[in-house]
N, CA, C and O atoms as a Maestro MAE file, in Angstrom:
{
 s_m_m2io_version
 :::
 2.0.0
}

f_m_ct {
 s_m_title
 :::
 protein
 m_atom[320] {
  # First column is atom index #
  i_m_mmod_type
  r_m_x_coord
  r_m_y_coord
  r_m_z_coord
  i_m_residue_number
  s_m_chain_name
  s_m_pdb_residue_name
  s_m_pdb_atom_name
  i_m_atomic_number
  :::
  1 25 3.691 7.341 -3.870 1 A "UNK " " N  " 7
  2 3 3.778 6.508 -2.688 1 A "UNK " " CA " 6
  3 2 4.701 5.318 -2.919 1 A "UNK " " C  " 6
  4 15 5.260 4.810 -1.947 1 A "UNK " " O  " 8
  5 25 4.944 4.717 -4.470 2 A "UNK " " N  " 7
  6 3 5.421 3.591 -4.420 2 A "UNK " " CA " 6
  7 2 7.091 4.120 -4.514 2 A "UNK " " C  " 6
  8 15 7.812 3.217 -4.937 2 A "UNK " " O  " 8
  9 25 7.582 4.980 -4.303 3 A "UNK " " N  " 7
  10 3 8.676 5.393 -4.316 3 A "UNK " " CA " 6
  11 2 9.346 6.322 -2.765 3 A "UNK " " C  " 6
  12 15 10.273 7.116 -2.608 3 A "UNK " " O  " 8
  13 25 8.174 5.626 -1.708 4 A "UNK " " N  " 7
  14 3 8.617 6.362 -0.540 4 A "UNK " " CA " 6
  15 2 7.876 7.606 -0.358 4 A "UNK " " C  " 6
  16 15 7.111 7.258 0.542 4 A "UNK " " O  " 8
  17 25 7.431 9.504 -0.749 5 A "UNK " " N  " 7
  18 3 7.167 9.916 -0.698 5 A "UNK " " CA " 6
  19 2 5.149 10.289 -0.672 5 A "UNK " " C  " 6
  20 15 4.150 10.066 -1.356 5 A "UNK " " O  " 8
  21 25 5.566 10.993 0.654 6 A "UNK " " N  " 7
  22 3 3.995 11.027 0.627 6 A "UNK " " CA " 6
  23 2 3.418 12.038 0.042 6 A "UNK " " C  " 6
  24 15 4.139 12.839 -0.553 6 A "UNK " " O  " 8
  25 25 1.849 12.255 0.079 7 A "UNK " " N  " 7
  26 3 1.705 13.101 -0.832 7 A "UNK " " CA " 6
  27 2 0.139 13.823 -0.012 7 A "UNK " " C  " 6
  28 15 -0.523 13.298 0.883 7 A "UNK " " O  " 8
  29 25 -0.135 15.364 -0.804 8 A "UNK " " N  " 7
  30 3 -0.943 16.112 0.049 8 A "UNK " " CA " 6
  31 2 -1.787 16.044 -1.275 8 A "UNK " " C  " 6
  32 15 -1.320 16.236 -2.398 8 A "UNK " " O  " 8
  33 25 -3.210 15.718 -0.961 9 A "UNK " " N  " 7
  34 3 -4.375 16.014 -1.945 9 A "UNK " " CA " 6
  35 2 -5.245 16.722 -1.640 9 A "UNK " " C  " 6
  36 15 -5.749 16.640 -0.520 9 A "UNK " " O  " 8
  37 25 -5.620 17.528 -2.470 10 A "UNK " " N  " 7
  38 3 -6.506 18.931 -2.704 10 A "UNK " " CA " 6
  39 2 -7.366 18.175 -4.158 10 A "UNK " " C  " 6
  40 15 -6.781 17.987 -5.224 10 A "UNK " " O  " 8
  41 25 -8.780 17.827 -3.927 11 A "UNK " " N  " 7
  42 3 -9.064 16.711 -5.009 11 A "UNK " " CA " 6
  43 2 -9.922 17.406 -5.904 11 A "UNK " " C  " 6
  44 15 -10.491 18.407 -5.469 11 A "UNK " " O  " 8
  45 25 -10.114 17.048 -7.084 12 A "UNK " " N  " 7
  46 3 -10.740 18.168 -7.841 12 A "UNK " " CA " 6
  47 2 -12.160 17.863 -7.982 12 A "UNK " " C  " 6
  48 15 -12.891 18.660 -8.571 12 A "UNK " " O  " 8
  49 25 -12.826 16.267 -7.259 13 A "UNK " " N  " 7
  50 3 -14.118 15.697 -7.580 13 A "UNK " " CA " 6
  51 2 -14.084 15.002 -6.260 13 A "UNK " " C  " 6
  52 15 -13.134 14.890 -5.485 13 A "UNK " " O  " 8
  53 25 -15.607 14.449 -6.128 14 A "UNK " " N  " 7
  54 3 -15.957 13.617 -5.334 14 A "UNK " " CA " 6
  55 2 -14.545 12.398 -4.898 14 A "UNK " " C  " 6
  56 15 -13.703 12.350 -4.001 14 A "UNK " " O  " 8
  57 25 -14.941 11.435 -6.246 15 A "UNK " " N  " 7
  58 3 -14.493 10.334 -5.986 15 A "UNK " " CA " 6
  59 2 -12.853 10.845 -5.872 15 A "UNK " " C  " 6
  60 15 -11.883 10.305 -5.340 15 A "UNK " " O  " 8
  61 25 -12.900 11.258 -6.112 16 A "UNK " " N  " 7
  62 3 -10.845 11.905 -5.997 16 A "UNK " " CA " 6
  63 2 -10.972 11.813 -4.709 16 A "UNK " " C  " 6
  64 15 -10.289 10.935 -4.183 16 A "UNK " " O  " 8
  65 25 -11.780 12.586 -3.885 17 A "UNK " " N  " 7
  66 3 -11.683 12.931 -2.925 17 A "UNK " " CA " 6
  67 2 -11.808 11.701 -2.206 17 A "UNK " " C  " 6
  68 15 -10.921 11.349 -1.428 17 A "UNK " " O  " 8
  69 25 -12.939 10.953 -2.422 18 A "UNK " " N  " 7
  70 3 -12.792 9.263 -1.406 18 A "UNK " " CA " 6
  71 2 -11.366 8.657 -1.496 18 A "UNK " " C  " 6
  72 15 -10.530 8.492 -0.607 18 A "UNK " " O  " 8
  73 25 -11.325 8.376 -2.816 19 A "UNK " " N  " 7
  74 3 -9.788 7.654 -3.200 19 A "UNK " " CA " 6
  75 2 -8.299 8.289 -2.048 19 A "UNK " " C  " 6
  76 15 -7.422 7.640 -1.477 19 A "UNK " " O  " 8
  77 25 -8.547 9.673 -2.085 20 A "UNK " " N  " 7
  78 3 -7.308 10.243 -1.120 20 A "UNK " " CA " 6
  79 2 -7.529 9.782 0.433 20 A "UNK " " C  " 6
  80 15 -6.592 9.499 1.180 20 A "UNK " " O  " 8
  81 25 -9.089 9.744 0.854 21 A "UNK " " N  " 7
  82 3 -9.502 9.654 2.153 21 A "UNK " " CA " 6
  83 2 -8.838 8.079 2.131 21 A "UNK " " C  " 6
  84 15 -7.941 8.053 2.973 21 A "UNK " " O  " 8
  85 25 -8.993 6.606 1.372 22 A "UNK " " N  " 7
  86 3 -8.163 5.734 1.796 22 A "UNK " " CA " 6
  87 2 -6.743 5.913 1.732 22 A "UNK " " C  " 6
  88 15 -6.232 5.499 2.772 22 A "UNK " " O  " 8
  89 25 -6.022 6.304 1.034 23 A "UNK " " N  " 7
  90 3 -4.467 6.409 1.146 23 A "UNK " " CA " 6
  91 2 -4.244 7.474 2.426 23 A "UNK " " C  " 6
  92 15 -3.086 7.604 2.822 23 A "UNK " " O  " 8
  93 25 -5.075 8.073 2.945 24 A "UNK " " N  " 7
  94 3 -5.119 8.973 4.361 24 A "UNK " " CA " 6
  95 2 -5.108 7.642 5.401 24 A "UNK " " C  " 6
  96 15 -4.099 7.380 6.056 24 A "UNK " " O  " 8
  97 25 -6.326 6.838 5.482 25 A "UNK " " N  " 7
  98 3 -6.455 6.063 6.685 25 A "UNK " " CA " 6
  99 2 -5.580 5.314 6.129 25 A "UNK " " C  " 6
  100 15 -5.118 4.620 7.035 25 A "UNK " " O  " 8
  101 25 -4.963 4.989 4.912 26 A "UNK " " N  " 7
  102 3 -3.441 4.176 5.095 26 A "UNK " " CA " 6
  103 2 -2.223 4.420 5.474 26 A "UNK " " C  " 6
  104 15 -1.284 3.624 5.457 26 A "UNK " " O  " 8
  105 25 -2.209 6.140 6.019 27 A "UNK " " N  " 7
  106 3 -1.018 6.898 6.790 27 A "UNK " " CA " 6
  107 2 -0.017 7.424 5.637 27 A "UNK " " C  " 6
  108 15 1.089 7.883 5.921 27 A "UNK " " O  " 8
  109 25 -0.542 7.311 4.175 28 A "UNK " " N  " 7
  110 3 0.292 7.325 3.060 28 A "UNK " " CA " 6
  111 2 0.179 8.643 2.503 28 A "UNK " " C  " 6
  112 15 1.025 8.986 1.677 28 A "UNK " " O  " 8
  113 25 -0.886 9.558 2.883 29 A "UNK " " N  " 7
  114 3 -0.869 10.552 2.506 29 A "UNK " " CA " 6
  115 2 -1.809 11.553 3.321 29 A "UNK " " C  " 6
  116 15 -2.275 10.916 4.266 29 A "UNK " " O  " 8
  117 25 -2.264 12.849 3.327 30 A "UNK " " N  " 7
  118 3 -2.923 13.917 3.685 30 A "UNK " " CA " 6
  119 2 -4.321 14.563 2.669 30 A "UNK " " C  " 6
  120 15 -4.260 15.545 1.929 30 A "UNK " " O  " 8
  121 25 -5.100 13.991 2.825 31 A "UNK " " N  " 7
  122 3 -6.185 14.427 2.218 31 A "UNK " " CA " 6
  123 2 -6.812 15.891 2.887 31 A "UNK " " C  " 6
  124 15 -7.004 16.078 4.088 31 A "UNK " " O  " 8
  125 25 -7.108 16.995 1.639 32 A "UNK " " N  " 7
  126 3 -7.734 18.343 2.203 32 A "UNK " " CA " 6
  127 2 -9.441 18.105 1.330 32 A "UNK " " C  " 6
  128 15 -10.254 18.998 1.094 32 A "UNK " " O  " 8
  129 25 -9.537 17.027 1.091 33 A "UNK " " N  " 7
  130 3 -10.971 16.667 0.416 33 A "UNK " " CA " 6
  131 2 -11.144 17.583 -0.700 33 A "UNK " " C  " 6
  132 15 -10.189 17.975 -1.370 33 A "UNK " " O  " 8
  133 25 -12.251 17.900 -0.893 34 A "UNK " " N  " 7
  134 3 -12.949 18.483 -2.595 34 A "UNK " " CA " 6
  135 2 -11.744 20.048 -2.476 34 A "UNK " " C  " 6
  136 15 -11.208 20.231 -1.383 34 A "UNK " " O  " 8
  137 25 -11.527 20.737 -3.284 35 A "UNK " " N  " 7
  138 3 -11.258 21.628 -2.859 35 A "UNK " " CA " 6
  139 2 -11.844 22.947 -3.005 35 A "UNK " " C  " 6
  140 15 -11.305 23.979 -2.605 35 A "UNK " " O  " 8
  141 25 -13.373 22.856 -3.805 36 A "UNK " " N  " 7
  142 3 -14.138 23.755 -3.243 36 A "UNK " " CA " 6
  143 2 -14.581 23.681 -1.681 36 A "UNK " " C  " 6
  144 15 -15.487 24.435 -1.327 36 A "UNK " " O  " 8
  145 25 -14.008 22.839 -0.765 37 A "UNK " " N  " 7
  146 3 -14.466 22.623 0.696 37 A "UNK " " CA " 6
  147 2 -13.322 23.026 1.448 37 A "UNK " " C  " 6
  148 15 -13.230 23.333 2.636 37 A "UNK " " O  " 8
  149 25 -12.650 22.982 0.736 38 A "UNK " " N  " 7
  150 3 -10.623 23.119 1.774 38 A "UNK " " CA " 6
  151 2 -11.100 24.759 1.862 38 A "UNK " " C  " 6
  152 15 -11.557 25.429 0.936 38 A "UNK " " O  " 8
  153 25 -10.858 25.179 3.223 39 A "UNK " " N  " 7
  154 3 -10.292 26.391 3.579 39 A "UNK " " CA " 6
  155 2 -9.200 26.744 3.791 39 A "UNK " " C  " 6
  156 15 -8.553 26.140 4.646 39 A "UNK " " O  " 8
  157 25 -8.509 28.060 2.945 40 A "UNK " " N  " 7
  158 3 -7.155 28.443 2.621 40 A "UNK " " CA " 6
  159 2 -6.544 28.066 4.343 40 A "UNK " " C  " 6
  160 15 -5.762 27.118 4.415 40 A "UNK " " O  " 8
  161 25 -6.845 28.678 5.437 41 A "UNK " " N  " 7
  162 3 -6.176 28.417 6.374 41 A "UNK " " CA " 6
  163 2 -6.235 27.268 6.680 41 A "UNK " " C  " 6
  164 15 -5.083 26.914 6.928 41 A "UNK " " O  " 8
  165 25 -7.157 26.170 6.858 42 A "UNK " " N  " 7
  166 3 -6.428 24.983 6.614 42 A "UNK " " CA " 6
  167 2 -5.351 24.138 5.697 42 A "UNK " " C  " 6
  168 15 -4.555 23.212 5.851 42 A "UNK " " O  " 8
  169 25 -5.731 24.871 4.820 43 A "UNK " " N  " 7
  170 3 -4.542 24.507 3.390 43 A "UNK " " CA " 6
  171 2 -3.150 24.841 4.322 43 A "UNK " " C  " 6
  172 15 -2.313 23.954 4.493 43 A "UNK " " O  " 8
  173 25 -3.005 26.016 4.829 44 A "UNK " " N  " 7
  174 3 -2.067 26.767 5.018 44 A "UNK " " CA " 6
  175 2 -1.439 25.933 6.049 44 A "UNK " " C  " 6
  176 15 -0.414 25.268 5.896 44 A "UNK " " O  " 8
  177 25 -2.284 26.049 7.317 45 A "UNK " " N  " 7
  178 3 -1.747 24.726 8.215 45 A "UNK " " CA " 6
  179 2 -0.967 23.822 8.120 45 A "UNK " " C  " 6
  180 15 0.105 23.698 8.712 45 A "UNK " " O  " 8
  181 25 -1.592 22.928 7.150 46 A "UNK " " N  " 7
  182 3 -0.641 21.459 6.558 46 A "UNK " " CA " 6
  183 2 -0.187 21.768 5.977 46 A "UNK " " C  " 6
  184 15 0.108 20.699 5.442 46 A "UNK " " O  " 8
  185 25 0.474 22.746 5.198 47 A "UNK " " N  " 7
  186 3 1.489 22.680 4.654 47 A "UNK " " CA " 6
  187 2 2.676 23.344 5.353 47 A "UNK " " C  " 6
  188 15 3.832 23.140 4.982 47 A "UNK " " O  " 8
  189 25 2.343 24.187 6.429 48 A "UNK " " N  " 7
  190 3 3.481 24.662 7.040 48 A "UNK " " CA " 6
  191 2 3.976 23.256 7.597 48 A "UNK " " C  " 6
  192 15 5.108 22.846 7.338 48 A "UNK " " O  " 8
  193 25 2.837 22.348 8.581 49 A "UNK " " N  " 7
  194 3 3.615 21.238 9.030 49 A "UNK " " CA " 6
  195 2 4.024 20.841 8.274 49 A "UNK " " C  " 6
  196 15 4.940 20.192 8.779 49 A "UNK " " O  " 8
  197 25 4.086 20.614 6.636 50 A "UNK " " N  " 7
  198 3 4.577 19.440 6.104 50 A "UNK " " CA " 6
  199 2 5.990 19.634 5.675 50 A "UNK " " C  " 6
  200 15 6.853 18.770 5.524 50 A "UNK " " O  " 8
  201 25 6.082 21.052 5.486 51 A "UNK " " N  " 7
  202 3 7.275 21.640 5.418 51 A "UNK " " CA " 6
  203 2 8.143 21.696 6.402 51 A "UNK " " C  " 6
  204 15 9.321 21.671 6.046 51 A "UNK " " O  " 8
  205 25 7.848 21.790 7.980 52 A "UNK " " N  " 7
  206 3 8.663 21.335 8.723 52 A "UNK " " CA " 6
  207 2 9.136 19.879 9.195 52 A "UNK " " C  " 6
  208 15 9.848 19.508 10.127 52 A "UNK " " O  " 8
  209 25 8.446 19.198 8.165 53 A "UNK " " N  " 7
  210 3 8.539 17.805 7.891 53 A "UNK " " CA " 6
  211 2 7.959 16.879 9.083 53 A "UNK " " C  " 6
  212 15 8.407 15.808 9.493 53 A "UNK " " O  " 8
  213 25 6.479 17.836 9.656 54 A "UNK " " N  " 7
  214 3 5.928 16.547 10.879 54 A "UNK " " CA " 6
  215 2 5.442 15.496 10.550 54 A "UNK " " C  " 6
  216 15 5.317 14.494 11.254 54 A "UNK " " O  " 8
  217 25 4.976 15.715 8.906 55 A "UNK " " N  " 7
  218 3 4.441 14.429 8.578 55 A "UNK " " CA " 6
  219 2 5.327 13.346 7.656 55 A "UNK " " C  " 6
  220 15 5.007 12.167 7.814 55 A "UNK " " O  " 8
  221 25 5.992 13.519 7.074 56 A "UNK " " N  " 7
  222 3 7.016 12.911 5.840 56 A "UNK " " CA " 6
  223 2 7.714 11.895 6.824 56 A "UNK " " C  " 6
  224 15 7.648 10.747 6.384 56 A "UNK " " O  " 8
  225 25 8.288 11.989 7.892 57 A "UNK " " N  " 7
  226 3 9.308 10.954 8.488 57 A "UNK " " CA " 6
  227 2 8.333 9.931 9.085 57 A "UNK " " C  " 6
  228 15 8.522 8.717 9.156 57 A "UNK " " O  " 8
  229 25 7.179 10.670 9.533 58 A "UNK " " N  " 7
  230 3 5.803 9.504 9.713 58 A "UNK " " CA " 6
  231 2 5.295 8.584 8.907 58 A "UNK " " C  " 6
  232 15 5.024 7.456 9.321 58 A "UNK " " O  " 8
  233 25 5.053 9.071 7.301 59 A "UNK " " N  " 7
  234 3 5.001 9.126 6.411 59 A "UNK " " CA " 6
  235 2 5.659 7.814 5.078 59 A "UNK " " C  " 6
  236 15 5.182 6.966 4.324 59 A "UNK " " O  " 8
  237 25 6.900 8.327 5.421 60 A "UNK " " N  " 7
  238 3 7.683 7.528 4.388 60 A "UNK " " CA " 6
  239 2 8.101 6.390 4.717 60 A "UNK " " C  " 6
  240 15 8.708 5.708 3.891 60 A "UNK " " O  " 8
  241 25 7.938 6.075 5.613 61 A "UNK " " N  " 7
  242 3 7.885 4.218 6.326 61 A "UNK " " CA " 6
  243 2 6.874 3.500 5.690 61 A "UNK " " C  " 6
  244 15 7.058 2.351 5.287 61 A "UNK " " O  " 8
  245 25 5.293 4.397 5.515 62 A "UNK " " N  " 7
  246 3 4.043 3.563 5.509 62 A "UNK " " CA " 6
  247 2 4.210 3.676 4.185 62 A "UNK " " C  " 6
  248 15 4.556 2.507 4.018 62 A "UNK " " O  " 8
  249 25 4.256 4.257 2.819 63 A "UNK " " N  " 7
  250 3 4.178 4.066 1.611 63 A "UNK " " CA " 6
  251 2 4.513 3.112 1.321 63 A "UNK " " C  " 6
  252 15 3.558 2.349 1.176 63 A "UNK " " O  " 8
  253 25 5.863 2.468 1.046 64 A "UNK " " N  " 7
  254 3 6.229 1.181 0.035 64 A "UNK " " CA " 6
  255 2 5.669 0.512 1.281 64 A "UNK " " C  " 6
  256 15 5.771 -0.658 0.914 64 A "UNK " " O  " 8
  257 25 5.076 0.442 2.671 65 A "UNK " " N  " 7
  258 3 4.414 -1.023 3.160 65 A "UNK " " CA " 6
  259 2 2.730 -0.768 2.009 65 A "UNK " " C  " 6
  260 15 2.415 -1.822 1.458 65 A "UNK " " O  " 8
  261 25 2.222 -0.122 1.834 66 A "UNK " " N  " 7
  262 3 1.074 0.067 1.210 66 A "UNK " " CA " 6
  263 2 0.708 0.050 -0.259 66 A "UNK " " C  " 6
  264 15 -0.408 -0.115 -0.752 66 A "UNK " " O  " 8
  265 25 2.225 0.314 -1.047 67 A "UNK " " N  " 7
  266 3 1.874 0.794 -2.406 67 A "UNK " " CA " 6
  267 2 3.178 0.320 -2.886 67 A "UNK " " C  " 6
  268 15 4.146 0.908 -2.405 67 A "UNK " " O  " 8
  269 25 3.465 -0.840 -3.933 68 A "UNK " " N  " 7
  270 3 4.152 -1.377 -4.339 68 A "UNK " " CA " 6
  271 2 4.479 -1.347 -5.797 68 A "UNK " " C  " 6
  272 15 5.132 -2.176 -6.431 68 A "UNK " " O  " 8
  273 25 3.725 0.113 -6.357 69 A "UNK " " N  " 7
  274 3 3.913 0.356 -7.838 69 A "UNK " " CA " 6
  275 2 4.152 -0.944 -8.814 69 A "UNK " " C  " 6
  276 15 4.756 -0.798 -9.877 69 A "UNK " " O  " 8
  277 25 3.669 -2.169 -8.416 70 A "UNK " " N  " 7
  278 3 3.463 -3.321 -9.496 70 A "UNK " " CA " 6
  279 2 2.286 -3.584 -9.854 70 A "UNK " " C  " 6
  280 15 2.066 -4.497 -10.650 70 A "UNK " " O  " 8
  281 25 1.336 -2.845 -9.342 71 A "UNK " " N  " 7
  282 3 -0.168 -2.858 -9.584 71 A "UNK " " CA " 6
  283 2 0.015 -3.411 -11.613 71 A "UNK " " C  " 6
  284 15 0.105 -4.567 -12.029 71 A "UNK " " O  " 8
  285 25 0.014 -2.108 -12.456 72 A "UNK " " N  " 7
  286 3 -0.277 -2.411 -13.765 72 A "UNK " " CA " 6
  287 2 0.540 -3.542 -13.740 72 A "UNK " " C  " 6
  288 15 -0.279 -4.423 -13.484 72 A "UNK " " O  " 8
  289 25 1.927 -4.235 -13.870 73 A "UNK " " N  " 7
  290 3 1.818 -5.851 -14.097 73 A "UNK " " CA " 6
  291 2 0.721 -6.527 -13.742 73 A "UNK " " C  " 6
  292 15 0.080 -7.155 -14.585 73 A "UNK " " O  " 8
  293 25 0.280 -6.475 -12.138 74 A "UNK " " N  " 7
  294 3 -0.443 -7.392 -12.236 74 A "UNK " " CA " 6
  295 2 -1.916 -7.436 -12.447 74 A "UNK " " C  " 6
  296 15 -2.770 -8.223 -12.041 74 A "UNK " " O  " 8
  297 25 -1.994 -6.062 -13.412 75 A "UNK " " N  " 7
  298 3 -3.563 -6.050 -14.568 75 A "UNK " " CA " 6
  299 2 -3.281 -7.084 -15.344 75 A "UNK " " C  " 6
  300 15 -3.833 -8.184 -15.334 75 A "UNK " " O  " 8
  301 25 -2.137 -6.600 -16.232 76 A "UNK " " N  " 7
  302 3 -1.936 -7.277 -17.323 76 A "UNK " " CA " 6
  303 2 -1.513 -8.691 -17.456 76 A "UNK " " C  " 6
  304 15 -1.476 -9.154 -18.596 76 A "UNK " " O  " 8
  305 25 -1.148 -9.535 -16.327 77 A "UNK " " N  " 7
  306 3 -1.235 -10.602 -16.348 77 A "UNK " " CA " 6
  307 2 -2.790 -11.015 -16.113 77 A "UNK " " C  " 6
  308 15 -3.192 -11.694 -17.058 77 A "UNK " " O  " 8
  309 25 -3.548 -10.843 -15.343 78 A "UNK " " N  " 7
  310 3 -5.394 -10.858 -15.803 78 A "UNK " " CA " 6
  311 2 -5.410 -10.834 -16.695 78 A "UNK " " C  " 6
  312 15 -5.781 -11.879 -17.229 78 A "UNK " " O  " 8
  313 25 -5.001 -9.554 -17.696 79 A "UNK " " N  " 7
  314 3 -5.944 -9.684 -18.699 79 A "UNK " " CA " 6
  315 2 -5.460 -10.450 -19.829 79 A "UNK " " C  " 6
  316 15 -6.111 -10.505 -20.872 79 A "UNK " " O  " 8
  317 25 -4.110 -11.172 -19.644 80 A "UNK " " N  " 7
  318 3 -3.461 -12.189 -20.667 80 A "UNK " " CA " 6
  319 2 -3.669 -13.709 -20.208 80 A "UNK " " C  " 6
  320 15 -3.223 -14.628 -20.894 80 A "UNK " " O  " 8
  :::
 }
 m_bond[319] {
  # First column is bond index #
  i_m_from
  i_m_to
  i_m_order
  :::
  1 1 2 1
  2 2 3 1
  3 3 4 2
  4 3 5 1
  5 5 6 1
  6 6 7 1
  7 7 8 2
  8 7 9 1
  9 9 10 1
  10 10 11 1
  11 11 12 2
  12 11 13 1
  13 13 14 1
  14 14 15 1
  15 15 16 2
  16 15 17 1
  17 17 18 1
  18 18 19 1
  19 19 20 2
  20 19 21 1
  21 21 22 1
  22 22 23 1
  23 23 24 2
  24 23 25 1
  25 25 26 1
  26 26 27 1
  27 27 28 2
  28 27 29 1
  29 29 30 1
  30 30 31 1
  31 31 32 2
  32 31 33 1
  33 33 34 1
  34 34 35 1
  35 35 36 2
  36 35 37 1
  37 37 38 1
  38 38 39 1
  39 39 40 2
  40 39 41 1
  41 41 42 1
  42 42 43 1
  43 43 44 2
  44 43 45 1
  45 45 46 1
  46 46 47 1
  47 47 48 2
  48 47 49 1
  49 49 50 1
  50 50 51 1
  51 51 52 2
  52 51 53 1
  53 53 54 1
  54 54 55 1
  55 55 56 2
  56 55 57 1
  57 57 58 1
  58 58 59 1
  59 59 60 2
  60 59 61 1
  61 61 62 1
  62 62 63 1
  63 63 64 2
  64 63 65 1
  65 65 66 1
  66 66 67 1
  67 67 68 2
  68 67 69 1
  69 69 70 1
  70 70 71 1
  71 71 72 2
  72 71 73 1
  73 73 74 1
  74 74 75 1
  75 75 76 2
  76 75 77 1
  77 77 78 1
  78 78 79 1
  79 79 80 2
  80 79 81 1
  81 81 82 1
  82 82 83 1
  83 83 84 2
  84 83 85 1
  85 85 86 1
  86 86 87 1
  87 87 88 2
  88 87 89 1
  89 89 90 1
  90 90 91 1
  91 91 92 2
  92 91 93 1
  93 93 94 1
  94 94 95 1
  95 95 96 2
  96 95 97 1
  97 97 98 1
  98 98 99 1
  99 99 100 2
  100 99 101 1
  101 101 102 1
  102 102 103 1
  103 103 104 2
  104 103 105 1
  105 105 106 1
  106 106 107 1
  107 107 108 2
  108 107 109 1
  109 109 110 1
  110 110 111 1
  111 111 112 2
  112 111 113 1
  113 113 114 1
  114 114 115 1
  115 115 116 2
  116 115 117 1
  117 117 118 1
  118 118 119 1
  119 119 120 2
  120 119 121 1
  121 121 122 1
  122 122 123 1
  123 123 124 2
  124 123 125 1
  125 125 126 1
  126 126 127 1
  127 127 128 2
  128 127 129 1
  129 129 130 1
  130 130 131 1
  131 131 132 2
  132 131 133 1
  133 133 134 1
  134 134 135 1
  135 135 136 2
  136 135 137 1
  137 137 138 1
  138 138 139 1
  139 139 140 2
  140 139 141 1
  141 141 142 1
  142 142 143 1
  143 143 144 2
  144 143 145 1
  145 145 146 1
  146 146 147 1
  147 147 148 2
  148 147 149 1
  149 149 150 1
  150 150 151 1
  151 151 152 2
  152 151 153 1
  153 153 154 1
  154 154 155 1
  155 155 156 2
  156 155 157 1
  157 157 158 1
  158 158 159 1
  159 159 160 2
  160 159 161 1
  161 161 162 1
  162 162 163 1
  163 163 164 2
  164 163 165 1
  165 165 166 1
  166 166 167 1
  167 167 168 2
  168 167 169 1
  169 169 170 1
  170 170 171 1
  171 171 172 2
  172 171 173 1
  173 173 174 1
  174 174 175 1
  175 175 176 2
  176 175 177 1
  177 177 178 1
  178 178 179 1
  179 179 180 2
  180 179 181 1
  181 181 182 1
  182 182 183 1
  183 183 184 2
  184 183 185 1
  185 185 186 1
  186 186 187 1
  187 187 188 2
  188 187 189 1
  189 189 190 1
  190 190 191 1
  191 191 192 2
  192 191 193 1
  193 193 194 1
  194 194 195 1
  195 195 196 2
  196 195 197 1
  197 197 198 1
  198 198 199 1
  199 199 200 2
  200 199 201 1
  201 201 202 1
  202 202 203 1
  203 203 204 2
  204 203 205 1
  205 205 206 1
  206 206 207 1
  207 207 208 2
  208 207 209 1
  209 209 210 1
  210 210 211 1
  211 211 212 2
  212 211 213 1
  213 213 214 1
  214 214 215 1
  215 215 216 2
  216 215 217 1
  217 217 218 1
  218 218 219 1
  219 219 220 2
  220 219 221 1
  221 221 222 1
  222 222 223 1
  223 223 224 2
  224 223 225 1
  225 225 226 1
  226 226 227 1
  227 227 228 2
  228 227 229 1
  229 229 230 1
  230 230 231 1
  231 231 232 2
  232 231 233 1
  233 233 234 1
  234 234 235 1
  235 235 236 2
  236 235 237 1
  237 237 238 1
  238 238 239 1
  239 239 240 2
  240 239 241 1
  241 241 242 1
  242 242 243 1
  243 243 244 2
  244 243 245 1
  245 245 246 1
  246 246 247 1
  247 247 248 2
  248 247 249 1
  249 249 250 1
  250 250 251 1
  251 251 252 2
  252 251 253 1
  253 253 254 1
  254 254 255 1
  255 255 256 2
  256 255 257 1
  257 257 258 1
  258 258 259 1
  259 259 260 2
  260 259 261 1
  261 261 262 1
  262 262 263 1
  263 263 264 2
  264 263 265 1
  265 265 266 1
  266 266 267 1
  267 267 268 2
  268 267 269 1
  269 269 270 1
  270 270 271 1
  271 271 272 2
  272 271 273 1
  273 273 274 1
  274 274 275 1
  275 275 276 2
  276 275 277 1
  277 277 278 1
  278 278 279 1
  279 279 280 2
  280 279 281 1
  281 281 282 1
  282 282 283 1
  283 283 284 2
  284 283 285 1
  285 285 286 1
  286 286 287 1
  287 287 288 2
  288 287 289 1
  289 289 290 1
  290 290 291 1
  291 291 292 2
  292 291 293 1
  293 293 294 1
  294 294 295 1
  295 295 296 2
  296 295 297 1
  297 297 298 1
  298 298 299 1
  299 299 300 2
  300 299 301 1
  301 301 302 1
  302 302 303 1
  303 303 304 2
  304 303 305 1
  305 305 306 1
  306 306 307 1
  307 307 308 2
  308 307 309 1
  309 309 310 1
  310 310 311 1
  311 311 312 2
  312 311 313 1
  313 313 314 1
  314 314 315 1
  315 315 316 2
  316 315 317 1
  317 317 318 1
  318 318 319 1
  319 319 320 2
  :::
 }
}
């Protein structure tokens, strides 16, 4: 996200799965939740749209407003 591109999650746990559901309501990405729960034809769905690119031009505006990949600096100034 901090480089513009959005991204589709298929999550392998619970909390994976919450974590994707906020970067979803942040417009930054596509959450398919746990993926013992994703059904292939839904899988299939979003990715045909994503491939015809309905979501990416929506998409790649909201990332760098949301995700500024300076996060670890500013751990490590905390923790110094």
């Amino acid at each position: 996200a901090a480089v513009g591109v959005p991204a589709l999650y298929v999550c392998l746990t619970e909390d994976h799965a919450q974590a994707a559901r906020a970067l979803e309501a942040e417009r930054v990405a596509i959450s398919m939740g746990h993926y013992q729960k994703t059904k292939p034809a839904d899988l299939s769905r979003v990715l045909s749209r994503a491939i015809r690119g309905e979501y990416s031009t929506k998409m790649c505006g909201q990332t760098t407003r949301c995700i500024d990949g300076l996060a670890v600096k500013r751990i490590a100034s905390l923790l110094s």
